[in-house]
C-alpha positions in Angstrom: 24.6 -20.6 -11.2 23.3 -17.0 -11.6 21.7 -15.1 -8.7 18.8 -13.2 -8.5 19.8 -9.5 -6.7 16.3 -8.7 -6.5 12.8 -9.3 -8.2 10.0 -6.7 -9.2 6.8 -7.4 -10.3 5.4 -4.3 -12.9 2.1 -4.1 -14.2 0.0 -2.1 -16.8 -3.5 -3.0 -17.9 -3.6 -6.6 -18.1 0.2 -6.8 -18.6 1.9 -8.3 -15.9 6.1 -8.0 -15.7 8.4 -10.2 -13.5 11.9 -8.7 -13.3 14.9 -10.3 -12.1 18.0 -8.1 -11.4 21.7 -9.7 -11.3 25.2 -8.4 -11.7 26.3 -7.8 -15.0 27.0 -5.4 -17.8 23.7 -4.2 -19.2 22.3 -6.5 -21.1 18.4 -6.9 -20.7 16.2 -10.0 -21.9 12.4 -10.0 -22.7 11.2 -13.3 -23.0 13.7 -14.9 -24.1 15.1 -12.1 -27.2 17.2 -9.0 -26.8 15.0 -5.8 -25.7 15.6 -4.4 -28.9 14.5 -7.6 -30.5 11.2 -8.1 -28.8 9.9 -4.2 -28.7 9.1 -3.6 -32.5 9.8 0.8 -31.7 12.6 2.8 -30.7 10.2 4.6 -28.1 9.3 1.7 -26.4 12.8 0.5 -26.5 13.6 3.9 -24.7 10.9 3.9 -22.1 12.4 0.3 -20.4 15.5 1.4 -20.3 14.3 5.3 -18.6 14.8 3.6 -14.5 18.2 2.4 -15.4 19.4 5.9 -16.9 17.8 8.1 -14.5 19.4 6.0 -11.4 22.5 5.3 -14.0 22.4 1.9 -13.2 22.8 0.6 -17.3 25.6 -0.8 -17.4 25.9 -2.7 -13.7 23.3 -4.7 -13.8 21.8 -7.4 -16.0 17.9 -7.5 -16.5 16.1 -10.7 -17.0 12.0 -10.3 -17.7 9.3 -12.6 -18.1 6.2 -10.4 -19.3 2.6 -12.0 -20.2 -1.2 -10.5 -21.6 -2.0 -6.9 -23.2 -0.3 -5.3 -26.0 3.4 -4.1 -26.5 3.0 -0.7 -25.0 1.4 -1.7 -21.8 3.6 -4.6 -21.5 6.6 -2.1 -22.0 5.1 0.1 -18.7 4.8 -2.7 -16.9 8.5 -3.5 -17.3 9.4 -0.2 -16.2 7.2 -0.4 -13.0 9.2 -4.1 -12.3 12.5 -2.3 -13.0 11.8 0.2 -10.4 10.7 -2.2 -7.9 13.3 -4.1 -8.2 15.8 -1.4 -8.3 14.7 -0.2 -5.1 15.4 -3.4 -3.3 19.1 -3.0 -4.8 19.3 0.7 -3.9 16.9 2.1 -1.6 18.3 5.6 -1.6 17.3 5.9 -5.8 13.4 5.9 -4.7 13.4 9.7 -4.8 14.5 9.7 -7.9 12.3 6.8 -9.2 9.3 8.5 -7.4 9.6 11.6 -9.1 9.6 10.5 -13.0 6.8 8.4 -11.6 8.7 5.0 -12.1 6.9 3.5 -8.9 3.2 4.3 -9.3 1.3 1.9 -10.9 -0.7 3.1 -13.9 -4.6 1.6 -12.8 -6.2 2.9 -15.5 -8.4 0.1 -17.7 -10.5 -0.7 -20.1 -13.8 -0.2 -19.2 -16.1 -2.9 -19.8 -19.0 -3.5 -22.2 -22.4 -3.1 -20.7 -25.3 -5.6 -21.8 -27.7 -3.9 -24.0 -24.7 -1.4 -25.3 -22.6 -1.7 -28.7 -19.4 -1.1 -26.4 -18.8 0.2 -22.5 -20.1 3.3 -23.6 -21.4 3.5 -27.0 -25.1 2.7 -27.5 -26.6 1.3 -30.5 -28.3 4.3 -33.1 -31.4 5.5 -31.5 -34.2 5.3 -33.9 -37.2 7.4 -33.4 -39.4 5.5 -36.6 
């Protein structure tokens, strides 16, 4: 059986990211496919793997992540923000340099919603004066 070193939750928007962290050589999983399988860019392929390289941790550990709701770039922040958390339970010396490439904040910007009476959260419908 496989053991869990250590479990981050990341989120973004309405994205949520559960991370598991075990020994291993590198590989990371996304639902079930290989990262560069499930994320359909290069970028966003780069910006999962940026807490692993800057704590140059990619090739020690093996990444297991179940991520649900939003799009493919805020569910690719919210693995980042699960990496780091769960990184830091493996390492805790590596949070100054998670905290300063901003790894560990989480992102709370989101959508605004849609007013009643209004096209959109902020648009209005065309004002007519006749």
């Amino acid at each position: 059986m496989v053991k869990n070193i250590a479990i981050g939750t990341g989120r973004r928007k309405t994205a949520v990211a559960r991370v598991f962290v075990r020994d291993g050589s590198g590989k990371v999983v996304v639902n079930g496919k290989d990262l560069k399988d499930y994320f359909a860019s290069a970028e966003q392929v780069s910006v999962v793997q940026q807490p692993l390289l800057v704590t140059s941790n990619s090739n020690k550990f093996d990444i297991l992540i179940n991520v649900v709701g939003g799009g493919l770039n805020g569910q690719a922040e919210a693995c980042v923000h699960g990496i780091a958390r769960a990184l830091l339970q493996v390492d805790p010396d590596c949070r100054t340099s998670l905290k300063a490439n901003g790894f560990l904040t989480r992102d709370s910007r989101m959508v605004e919603r849609k007013k009643y009476g209004q096209k959109g959260a902020r648009r209005r419908f065309q004002f007519s004066k006749r």
